[in-house]
C-alpha positions in Angstrom: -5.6 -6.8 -13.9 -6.5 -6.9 -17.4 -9.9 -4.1 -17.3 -10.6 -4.3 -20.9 -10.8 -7.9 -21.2 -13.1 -8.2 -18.5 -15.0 -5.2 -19.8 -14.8 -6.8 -23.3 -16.5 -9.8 -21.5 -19.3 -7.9 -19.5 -20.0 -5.9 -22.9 -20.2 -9.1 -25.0 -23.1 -10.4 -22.6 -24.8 -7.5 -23.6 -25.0 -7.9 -27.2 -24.5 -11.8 -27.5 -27.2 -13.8 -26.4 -25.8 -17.3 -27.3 -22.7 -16.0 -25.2 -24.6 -15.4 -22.1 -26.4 -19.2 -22.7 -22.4 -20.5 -23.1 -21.6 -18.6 -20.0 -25.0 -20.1 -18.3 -24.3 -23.6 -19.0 -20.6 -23.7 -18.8 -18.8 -20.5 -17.4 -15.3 -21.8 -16.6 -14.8 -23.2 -20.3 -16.4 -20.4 -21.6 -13.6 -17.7 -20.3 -10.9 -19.5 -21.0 -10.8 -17.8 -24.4 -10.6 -14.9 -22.8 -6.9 -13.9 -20.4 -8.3 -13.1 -17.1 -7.0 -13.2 -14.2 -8.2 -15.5 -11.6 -10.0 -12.5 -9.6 -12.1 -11.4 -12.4 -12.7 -15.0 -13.8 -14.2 -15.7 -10.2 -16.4 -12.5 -10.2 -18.0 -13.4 -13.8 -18.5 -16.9 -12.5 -19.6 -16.3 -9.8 -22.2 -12.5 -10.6 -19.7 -11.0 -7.8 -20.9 -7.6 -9.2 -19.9 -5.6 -6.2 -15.9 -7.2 -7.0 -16.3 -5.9 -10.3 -17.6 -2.5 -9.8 -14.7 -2.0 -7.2 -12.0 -3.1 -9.6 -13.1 -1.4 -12.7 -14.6 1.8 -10.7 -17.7 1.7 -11.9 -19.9 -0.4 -14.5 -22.5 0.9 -17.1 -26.4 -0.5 -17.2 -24.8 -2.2 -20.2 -22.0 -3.9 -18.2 -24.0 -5.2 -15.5 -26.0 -7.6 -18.0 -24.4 -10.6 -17.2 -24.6 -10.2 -13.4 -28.2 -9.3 -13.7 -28.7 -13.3 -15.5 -26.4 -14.9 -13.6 -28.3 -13.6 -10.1 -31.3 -14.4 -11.6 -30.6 -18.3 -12.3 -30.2 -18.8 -8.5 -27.5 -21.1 -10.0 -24.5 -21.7 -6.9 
């Protein structure tokens, strides 16, 4: 599992608003810059934030950004 990247994600949503819009509109595309694995690619796309606070032990109010938007748009 590659933590930091996906922390390097999480912590990008925080600071980048265009990134989060990119990650609205088109997820998938968006994260392939970035080497995942499958697992954590699935929990950003999908705001699985129980998944990620299980597999990085815990996440800061900072981290949870993106999964706070993506529940928000009601978008599945």
């Amino acid at each position: 599992m590659c933590k930091g990247t996906m922390k390097t994600v999480l912590d990008k949503c925080s600071e980048d608003k265009e990134f989060v819009a990119k990650l609205s509109d088109n997820c998938p595309e968006t994260l392939k810059a970035f080497n995942l694995t499958p697992e954590e690619r699935c929990a950003i796309i999908e705001g699985d934030i129980t998944w990620a606070e299980k597999h990085l032990n815990s996440l800061t109010d900072k981290e949870k950004t993106w999964f706070k938007c993506r529940l928000q748009q009601e978008r599945w």
